[in-house]
FIPAKOL-744864 format. One record per atom (N, C-alpha, C): residue number from 1; residue in three letters; x, y, z. Coordinates in steps of 0.001 Angstrom, whole numbers, plus 500000, padded with zeros to 6 digits. Layout:
// FIPAKOL-744864
   pos   code        u        v        w
   NUM    ALA        X        Y        Z
...
//
This chain:
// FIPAKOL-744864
   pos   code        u        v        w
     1    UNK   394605   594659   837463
     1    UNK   394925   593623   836475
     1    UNK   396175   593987   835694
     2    UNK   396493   595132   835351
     2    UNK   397267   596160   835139
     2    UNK   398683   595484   835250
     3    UNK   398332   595253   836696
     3    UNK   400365   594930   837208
     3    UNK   399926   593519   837241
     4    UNK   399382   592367   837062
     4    UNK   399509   591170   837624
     4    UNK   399299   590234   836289
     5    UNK   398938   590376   835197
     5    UNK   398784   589544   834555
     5    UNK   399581   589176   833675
     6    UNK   399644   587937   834049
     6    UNK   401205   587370   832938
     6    UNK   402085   587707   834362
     7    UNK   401908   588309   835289
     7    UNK   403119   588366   835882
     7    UNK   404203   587291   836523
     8    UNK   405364   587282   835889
     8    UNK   406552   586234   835805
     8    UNK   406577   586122   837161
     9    UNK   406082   584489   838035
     9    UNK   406544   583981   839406
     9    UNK   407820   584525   839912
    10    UNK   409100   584570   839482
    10    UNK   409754   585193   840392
    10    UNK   409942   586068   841025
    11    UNK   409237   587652   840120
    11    UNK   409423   588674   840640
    11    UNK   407962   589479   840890
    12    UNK   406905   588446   840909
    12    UNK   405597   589051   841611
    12    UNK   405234   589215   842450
    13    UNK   404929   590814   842450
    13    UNK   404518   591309   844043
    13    UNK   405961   591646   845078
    14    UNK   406992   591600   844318
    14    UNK   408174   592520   845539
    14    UNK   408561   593781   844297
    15    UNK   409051   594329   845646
    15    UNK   409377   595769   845505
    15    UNK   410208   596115   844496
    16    UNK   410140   597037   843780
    16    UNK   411311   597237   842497
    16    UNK   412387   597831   842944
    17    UNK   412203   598405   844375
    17    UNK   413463   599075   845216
    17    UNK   414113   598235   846077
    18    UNK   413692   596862   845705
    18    UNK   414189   595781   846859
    18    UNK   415483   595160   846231
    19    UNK   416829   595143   846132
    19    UNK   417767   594520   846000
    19    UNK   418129   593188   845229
    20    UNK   417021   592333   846104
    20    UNK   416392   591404   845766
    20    UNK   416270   590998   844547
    21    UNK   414926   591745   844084
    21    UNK   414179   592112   842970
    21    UNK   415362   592372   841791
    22    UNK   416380   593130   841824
    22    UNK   417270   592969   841201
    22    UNK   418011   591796   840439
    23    UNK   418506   591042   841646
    23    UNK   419280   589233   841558
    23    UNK   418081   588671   841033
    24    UNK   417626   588995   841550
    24    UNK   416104   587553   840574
    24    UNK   415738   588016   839468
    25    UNK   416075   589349   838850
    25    UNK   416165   589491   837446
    25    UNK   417119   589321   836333
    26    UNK   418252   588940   837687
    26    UNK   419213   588421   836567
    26    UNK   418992   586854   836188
    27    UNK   417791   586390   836909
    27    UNK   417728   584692   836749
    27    UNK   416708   585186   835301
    28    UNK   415831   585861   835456
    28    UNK   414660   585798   834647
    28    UNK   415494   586438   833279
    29    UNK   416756   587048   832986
    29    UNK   417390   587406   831668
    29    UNK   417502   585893   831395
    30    UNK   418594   585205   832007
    30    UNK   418954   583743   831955
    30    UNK   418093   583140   831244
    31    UNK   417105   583018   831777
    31    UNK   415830   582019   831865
    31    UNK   414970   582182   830507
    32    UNK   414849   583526   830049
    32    UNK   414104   583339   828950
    32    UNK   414630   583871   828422
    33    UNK   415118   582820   827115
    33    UNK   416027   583293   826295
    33    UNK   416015   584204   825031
    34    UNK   414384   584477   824973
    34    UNK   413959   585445   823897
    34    UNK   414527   586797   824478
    35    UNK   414587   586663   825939
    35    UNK   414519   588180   826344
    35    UNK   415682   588548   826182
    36    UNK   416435   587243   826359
    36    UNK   418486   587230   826755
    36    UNK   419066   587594   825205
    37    UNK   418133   587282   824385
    37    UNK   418568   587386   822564
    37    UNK   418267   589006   822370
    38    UNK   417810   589646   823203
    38    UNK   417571   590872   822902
    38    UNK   418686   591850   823524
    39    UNK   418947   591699   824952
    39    UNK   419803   592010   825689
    39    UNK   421406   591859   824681
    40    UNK   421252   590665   824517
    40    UNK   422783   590483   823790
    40    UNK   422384   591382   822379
    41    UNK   421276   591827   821842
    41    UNK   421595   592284   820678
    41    UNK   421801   594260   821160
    42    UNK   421277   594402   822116
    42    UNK   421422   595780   822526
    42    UNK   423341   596185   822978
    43    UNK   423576   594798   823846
    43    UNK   425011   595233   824141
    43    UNK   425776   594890   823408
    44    UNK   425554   594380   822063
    44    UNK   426737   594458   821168
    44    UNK   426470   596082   820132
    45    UNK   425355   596688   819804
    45    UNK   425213   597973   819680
    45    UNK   425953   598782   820566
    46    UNK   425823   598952   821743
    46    UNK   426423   599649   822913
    46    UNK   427671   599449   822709
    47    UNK   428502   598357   822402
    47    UNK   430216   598138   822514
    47    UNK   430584   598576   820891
    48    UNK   429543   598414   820168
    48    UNK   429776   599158   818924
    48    UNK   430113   600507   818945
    49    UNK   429460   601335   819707
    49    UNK   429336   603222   819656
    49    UNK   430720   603122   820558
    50    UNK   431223   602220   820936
    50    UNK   432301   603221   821938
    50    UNK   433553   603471   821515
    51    UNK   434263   604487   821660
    51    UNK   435523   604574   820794
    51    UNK   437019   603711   821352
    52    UNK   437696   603541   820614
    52    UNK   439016   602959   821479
    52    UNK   439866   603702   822271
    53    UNK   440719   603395   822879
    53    UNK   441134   604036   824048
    53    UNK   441451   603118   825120
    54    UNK   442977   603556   826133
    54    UNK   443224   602567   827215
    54    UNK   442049   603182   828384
    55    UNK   441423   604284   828386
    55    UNK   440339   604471   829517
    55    UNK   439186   603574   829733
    56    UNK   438523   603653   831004
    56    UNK   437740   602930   831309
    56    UNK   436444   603641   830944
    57    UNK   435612   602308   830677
    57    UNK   434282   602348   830605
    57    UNK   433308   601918   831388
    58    UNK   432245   602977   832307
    58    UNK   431853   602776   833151
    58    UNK   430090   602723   832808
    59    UNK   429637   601688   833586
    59    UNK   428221   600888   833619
    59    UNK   427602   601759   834674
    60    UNK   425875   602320   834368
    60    UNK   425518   602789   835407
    60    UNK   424288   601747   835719
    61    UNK   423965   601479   836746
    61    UNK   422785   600357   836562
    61    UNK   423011   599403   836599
    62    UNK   424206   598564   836733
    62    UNK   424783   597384   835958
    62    UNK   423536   596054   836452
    63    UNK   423014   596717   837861
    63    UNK   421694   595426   838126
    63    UNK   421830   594200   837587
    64    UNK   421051   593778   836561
    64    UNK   420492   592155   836724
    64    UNK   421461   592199   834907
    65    UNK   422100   592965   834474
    65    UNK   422839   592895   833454
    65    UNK   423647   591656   833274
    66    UNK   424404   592166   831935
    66    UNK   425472   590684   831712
    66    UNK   426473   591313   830582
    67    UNK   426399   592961   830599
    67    UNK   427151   593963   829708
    67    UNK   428737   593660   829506
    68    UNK   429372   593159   830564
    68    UNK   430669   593218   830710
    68    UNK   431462   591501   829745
    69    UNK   430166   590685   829605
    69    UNK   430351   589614   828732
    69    UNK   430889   589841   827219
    70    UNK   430416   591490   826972
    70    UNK   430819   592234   825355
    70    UNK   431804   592967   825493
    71    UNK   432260   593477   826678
    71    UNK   433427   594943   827362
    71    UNK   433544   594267   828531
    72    UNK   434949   593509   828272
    72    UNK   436004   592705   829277
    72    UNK   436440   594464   829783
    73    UNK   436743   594469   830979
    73    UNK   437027   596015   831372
    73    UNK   436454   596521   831891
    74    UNK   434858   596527   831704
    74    UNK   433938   597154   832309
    74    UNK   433880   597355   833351
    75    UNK   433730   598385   833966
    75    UNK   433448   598897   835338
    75    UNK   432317   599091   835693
    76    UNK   431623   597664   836886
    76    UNK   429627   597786   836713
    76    UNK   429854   598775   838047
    77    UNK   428746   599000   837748
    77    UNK   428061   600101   839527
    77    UNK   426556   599733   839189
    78    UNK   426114   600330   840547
    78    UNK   424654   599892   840755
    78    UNK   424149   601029   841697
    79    UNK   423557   601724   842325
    79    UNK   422949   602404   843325
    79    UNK   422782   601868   844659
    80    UNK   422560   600291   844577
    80    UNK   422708   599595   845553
    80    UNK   423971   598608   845317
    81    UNK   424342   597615   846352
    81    UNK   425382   596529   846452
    81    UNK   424615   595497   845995
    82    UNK   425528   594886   844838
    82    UNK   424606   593521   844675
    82    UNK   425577   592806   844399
    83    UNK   425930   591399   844570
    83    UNK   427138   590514   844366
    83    UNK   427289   590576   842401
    84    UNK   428504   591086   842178
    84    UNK   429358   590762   841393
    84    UNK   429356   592666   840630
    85    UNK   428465   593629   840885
    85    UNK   428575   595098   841032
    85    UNK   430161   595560   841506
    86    UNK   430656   596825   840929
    86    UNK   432176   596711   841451
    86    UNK   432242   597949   842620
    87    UNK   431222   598911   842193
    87    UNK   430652   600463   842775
    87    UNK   429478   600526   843286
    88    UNK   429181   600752   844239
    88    UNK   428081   601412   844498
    88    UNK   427916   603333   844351
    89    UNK   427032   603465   843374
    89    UNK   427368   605043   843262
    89    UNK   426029   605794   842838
    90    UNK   425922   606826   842641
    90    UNK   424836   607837   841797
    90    UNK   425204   608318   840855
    91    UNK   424405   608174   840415
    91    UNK   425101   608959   838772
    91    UNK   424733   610061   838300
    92    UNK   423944   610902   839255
    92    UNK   424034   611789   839864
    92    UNK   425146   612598   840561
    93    UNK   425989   612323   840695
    93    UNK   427056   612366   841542
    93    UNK   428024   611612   841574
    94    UNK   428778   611342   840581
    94    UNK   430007   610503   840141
    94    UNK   431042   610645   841001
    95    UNK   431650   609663   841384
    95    UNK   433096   609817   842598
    95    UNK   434033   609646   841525
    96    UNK   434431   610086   839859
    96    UNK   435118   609846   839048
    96    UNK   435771   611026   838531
    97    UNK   437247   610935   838703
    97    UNK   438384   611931   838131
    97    UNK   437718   612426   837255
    98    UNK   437662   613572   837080
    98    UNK   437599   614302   835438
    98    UNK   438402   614043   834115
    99    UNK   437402   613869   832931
    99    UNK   438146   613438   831841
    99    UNK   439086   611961   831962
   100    UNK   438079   610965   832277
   100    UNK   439257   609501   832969
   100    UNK   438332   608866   832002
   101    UNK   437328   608826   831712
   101    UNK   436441   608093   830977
   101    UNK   436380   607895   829588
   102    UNK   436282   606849   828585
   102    UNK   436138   607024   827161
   102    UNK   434604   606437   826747
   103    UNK   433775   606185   828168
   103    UNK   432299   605863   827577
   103    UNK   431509   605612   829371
   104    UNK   430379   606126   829027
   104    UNK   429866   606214   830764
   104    UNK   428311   605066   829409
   105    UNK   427731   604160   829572
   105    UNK   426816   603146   829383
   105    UNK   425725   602860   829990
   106    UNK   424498   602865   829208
   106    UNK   423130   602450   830553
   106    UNK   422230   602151   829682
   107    UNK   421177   600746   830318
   107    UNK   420253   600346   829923
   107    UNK   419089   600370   830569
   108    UNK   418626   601261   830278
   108    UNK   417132   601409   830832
   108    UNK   417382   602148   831999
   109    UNK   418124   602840   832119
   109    UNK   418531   603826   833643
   109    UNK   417770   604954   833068
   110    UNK   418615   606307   832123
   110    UNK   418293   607294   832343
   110    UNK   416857   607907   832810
   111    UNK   415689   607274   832323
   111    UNK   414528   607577   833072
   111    UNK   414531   607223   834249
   112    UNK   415283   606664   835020
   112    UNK   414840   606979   836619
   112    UNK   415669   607685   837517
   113    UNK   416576   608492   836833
   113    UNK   417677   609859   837713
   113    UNK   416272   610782   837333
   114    UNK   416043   611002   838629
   114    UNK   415193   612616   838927
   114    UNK   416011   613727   839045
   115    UNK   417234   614077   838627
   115    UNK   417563   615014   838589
   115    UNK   418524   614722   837337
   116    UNK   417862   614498   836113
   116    UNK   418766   614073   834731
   116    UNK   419887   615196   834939
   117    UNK   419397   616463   834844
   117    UNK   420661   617486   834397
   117    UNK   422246   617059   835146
   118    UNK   422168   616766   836307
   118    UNK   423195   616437   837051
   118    UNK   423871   615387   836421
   119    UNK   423212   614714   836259
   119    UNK   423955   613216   835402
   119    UNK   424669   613976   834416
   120    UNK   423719   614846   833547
   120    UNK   424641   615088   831840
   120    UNK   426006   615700   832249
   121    UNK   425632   616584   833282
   121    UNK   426783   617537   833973
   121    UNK   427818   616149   834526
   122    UNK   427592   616042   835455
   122    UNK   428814   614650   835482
   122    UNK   429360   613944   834562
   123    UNK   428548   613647   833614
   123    UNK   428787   612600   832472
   123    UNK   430275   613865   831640
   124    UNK   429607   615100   831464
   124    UNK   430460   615787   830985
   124    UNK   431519   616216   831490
   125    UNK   431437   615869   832441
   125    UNK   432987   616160   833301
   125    UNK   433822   615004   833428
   126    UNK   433573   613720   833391
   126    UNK   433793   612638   833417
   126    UNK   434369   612090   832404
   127    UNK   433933   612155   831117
   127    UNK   434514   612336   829446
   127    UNK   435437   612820   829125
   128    UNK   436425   612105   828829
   128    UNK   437806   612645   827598
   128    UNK   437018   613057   827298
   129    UNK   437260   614390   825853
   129    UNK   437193   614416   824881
   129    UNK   436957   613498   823298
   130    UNK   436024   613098   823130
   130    UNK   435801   612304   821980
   130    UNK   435383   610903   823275
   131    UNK   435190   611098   823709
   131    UNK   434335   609590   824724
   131    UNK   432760   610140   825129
   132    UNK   432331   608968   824609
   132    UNK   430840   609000   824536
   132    UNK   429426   608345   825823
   133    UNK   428551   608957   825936
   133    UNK   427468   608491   826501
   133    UNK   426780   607051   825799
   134    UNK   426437   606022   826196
   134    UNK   425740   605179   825342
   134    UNK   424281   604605   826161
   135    UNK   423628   604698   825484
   135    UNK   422541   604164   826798
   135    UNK   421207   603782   825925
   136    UNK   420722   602847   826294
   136    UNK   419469   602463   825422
   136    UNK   417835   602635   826429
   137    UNK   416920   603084   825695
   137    UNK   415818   603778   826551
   137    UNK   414554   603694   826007
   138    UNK   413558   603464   826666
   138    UNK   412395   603631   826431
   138    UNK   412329   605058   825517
   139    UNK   411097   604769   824091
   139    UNK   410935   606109   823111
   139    UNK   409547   606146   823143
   140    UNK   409050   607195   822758
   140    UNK   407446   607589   822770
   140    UNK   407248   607739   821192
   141    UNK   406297   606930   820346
   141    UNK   406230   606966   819422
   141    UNK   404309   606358   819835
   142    UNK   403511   606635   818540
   142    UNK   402022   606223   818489
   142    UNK   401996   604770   819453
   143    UNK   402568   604315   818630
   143    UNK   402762   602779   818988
   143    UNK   402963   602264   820648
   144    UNK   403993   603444   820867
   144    UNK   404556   602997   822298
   144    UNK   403946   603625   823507
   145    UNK   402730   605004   822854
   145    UNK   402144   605674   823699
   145    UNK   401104   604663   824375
   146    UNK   400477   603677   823791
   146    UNK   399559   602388   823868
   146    UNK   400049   601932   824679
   147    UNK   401082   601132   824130
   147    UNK   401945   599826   824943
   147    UNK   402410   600660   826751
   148    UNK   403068   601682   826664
   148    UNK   403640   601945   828136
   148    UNK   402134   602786   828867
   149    UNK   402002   603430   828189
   149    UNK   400341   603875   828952
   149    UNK   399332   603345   829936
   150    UNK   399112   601894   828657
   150    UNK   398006   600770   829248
   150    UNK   399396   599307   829582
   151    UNK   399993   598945   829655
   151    UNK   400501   597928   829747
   151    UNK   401892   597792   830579
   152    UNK   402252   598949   831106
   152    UNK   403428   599094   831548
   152    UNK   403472   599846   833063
   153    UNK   404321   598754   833410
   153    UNK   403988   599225   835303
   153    UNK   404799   600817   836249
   154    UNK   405627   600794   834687
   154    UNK   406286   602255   834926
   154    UNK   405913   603310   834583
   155    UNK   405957   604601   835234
   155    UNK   405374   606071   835111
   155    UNK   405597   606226   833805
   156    UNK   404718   606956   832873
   156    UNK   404673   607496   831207
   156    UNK   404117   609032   831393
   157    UNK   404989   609732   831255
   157    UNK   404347   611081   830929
   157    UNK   404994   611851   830081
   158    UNK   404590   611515   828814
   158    UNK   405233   612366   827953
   158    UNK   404868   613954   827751
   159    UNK   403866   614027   828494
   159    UNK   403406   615710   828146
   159    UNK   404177   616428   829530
   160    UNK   404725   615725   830668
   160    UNK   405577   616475   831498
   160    UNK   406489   617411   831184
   161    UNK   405878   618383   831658
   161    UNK   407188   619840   831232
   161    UNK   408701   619573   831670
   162    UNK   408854   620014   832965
   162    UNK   410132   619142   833932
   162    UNK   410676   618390   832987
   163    UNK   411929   618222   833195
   163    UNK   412544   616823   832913
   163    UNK   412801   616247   834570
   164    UNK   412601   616903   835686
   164    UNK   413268   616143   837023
   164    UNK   411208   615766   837126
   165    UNK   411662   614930   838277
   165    UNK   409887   614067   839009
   165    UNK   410560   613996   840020
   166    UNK   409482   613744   841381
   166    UNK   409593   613595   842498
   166    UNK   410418   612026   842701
   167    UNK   411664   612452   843610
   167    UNK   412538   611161   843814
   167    UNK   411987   609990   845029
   168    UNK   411674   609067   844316
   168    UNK   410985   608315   845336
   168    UNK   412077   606829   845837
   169    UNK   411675   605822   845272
   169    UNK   412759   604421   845076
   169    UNK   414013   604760   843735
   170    UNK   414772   604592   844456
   170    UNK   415520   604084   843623
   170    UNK   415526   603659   841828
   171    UNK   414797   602563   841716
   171    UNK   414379   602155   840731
   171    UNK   412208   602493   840367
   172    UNK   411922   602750   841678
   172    UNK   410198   602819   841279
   172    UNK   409771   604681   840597
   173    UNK   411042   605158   840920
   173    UNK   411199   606449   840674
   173    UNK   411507   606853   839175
   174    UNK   410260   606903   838333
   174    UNK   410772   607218   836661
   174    UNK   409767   607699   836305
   175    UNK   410067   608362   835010
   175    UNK   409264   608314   834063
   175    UNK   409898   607935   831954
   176    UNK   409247   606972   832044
   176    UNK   409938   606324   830898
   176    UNK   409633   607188   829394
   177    UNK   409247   608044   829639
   177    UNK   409337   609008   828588
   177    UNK   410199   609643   828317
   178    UNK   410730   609755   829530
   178    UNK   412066   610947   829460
   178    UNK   413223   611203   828637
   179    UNK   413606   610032   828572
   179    UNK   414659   610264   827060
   179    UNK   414089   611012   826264
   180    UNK   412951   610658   825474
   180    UNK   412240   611389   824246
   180    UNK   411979   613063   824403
   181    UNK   411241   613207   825921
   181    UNK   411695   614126   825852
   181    UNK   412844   615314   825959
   182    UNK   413958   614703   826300
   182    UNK   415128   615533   826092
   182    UNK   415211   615162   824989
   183    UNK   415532   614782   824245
   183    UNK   416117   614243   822473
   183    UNK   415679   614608   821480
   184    UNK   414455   614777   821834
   184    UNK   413209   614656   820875
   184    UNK   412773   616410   821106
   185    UNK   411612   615999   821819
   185    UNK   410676   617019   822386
   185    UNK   411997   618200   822548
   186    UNK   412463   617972   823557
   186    UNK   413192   619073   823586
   186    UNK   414851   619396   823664
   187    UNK   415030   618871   822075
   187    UNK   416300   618864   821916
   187    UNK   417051   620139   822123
   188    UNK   416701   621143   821552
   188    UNK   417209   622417   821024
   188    UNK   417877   622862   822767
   189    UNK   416788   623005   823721
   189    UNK   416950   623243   825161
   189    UNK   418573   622128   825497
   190    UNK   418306   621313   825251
   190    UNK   419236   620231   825529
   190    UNK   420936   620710   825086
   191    UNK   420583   620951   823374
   191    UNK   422084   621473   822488
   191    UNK   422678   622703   823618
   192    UNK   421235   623928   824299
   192    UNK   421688   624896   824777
   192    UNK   421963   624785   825937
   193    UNK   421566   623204   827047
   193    UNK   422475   624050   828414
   193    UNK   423441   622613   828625
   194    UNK   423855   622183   827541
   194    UNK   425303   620535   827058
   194    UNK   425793   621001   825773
   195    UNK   426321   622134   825454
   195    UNK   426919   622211   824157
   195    UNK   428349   621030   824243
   196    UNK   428480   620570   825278
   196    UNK   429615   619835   824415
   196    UNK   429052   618040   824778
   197    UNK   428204   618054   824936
   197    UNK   427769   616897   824930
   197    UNK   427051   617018   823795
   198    UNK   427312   616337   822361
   198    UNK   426174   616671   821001
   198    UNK   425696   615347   821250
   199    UNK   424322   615227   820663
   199    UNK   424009   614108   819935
   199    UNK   424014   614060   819002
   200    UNK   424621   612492   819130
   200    UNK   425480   612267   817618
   200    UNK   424292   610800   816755
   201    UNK   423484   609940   817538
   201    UNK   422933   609536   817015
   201    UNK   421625   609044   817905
   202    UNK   420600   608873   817155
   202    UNK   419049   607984   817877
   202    UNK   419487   607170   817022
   203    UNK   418780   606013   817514
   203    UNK   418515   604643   816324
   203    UNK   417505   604002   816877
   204    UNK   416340   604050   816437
   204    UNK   414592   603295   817085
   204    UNK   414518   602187   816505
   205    UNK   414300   601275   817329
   205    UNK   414014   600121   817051
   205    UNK   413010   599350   818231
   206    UNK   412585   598041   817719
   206    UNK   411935   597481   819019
   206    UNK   410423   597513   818778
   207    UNK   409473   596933   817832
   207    UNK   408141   597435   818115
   207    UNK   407426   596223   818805
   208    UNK   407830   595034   818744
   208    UNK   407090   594166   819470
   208    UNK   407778   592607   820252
   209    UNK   409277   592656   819274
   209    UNK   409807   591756   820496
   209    UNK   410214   591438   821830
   210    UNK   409685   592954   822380
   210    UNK   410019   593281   823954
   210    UNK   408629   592974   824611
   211    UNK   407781   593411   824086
   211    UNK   406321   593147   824186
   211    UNK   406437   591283   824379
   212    UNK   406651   590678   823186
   212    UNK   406694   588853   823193
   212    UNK   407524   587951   824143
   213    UNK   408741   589322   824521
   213    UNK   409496   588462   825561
   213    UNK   408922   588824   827155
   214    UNK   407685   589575   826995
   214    UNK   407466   589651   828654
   214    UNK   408067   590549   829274
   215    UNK   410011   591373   829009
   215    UNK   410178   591819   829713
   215    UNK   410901   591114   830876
   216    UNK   411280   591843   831747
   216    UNK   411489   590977   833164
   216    UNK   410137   590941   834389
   217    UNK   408917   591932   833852
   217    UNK   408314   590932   834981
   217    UNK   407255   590502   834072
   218    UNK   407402   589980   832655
   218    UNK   406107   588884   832445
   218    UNK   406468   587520   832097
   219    UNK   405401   586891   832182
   219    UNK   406261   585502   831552
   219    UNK   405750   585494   829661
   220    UNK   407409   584955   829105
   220    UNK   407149   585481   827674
   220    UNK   405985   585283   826543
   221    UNK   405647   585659   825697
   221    UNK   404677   585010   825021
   221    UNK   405132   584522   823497
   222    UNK   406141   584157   823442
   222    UNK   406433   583551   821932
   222    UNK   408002   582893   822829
   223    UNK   407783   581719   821574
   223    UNK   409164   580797   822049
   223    UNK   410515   581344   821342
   224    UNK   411648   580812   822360
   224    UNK   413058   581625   821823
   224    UNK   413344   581192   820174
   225    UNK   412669   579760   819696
   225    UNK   413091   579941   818317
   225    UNK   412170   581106   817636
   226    UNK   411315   581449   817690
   226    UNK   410870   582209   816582
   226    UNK   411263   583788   816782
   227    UNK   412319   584097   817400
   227    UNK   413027   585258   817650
   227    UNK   413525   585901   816304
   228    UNK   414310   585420   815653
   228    UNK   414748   585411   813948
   228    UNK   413491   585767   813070
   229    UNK   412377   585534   813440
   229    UNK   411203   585446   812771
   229    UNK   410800   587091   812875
   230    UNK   410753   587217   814173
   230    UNK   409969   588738   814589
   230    UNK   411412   589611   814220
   231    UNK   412922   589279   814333
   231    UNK   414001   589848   813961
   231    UNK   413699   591019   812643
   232    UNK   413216   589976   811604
   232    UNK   413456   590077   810457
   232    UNK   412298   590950   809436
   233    UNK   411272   590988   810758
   233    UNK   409729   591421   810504
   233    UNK   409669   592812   810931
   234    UNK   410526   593122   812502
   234    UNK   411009   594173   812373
   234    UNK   411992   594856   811237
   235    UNK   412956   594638   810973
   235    UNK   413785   595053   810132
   235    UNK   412935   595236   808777
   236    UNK   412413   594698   808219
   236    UNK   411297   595302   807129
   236    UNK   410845   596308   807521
   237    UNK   410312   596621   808670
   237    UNK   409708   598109   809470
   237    UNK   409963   598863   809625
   238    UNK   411351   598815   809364
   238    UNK   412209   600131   810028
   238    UNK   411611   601415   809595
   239    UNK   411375   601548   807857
   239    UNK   410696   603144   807901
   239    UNK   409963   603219   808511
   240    UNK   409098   602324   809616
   240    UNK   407827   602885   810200
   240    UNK   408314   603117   811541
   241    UNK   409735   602688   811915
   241    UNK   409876   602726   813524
   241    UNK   409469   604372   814404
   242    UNK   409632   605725   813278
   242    UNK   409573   606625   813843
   242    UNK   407760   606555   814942
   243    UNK   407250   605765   814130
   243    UNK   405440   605362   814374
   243    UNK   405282   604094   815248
   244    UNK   406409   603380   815252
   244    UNK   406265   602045   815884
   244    UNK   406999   601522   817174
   245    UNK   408140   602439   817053
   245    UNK   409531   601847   817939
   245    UNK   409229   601913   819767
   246    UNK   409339   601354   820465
   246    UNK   409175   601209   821924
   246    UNK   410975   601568   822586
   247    UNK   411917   601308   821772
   247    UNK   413024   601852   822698
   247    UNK   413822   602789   821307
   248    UNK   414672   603237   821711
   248    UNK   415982   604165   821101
   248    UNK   417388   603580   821799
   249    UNK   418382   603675   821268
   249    UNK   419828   603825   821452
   249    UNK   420069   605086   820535
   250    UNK   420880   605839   822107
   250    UNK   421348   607117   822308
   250    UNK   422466   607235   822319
   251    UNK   423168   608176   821607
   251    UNK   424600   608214   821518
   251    UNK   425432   609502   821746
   252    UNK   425417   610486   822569
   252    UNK   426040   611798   823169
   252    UNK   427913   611343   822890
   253    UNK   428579   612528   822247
   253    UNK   429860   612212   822151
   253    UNK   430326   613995   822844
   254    UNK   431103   613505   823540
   254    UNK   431639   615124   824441
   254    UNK   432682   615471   823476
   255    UNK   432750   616744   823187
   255    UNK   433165   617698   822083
   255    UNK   434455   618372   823044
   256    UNK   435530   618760   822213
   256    UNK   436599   619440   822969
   256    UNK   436061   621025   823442
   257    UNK   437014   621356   824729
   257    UNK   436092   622606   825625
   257    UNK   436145   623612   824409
   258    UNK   437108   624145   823494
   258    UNK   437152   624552   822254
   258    UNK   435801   624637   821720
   259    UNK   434997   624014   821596
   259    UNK   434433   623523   820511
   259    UNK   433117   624648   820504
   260    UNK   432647   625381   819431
   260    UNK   431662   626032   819605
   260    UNK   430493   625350   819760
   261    UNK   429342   626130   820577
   261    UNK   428288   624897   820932
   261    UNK   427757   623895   819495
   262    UNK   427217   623438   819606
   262    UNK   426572   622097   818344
   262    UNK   425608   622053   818079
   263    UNK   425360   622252   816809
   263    UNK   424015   622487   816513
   263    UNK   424159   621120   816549
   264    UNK   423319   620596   816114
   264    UNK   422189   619093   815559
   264    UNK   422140   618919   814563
   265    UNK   422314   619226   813387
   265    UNK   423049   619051   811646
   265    UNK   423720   617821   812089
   266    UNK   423402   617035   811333
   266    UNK   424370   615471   811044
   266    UNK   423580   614629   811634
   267    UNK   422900   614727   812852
   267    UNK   422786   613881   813710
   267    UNK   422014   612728   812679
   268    UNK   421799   611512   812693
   268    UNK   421100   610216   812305
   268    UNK   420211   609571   813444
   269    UNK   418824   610305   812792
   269    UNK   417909   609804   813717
   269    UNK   417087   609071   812891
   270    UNK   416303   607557   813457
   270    UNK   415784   606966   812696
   270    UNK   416270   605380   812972
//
């Protein structure tokens, strides 16, 4: 009952590694516009953190997105080919000059690279100096241990030691905890083997309008006007998001090779 209820007609019952499954999630952003009001409020955050600069800014995931509507420039990639994607690549394994980049971007990716470290390592080789990681992600908070546990069709293991899991699909291959635990759980490990990748900010938000919009595979449960409503209901919440929040925006800024490693002093989490 788990995976099927409420589940949104277009994308019930195919594969999350199917291509497919992809394009028909870019109909279902379209389509419900509570979900599309959220999306647009995440990628104008994301074009917020990035610094200026004539370098390019590169999309990992770009899938069923619409990122490049906020960052004319953007460079999408995907893991697979999907019409209007510019790369097919891993991000894992970047085919990108060193230091060419002023922002590498992802929504809802980093939990499904099974081998995160490689990414940070690329990401850090990939980065000017002063060009940043931006990526928004599933967070483990009381609240969200509920919601992704019992309600969510993707792997949750926040007590996993590892940060890598067995690489399976493409996209069926995660565990949506994982941000938290590098960031969170185990930041300090993190400062010590990316000193020049710091984190520079968390920002939690999200306790139930992702839940009302369904997501991409449910069909939504509150109409696109009363979006402003739950907006504003969150934002009263905020001191509680550390207890409530279901996603984070993450913000890594690569430090000059100079730079002695970084502690975590400054950072703005919350």
């Amino acid at each position: 009952m788990q995976q099927t209820w409420m589940a949104h007609p277009l994308t019930s019952g195919l594969s999350l590694d199917d291509p497919q499954t992809t394009c028909l999630r870019r109909q279902v952003i379209q389509k419900k516009k509570f979900l599309r009001f959220i999306y647009e409020e995440w990628y104008a955050s994301i074009a917020a953190a990035l610094p200026e600069g004539p370098e390019p800014v590169l999309e990992l995931g770009s899938g069923a997105g619409f990122l490049k509507e906020f960052l004319p420039g953007l460079v999408t990639s995907e893991i697979f080919w999907l019409p209007g994607v510019e790369i097919v690549l891993d991000g894992q394994d970047l085919p990108i000059t060193s230091g060419s980049l002023r922002g590498i971007v992802m929504t809802n990716v980093l939990h499904h690279l099974p081998r995160v470290r490689r990414f940070f390592a690329e990401a850090s080789r990939c980065l000017r100096p002063g060009g940043v990681v931006v990526m928004m992600e599933p967070w483990v908070t009381a609240w969200s241990r509920l919601v992704y546990g019992k309600l969510h069709h993707e792997p949750f293991w926040p007590e996993a030691t590892p940060w890598e899991f067995p690489s399976q699909g493409p996209l069926s291959g995660a565990n949506a905890a994982l941000p938290w635990i590098i960031f969170a759980r185990d930041r300090t490990i993190f400062a010590q083997e990316f000193p020049q990748l710091r984190l520079r900010k968390i920002d939690l938000g999200l306790s139930f309008r992702y839940i009302l919009s369904g997501g991409m595979s449910r069909l939504s449960l509150a109409p696109a006007w009363s979006f402003d409503f739950w907006r504003r209901l969150e934002r009263l919440l905020q001191p509680f998001m550390p207890w409530l929040a279901m996603f984070a925006r993450v913000e890594l800024v690569k430090m000059p090779a100079a730079t002695e490693p970084a502690s975590l002093r400054g950072e703005q989490v919350g």
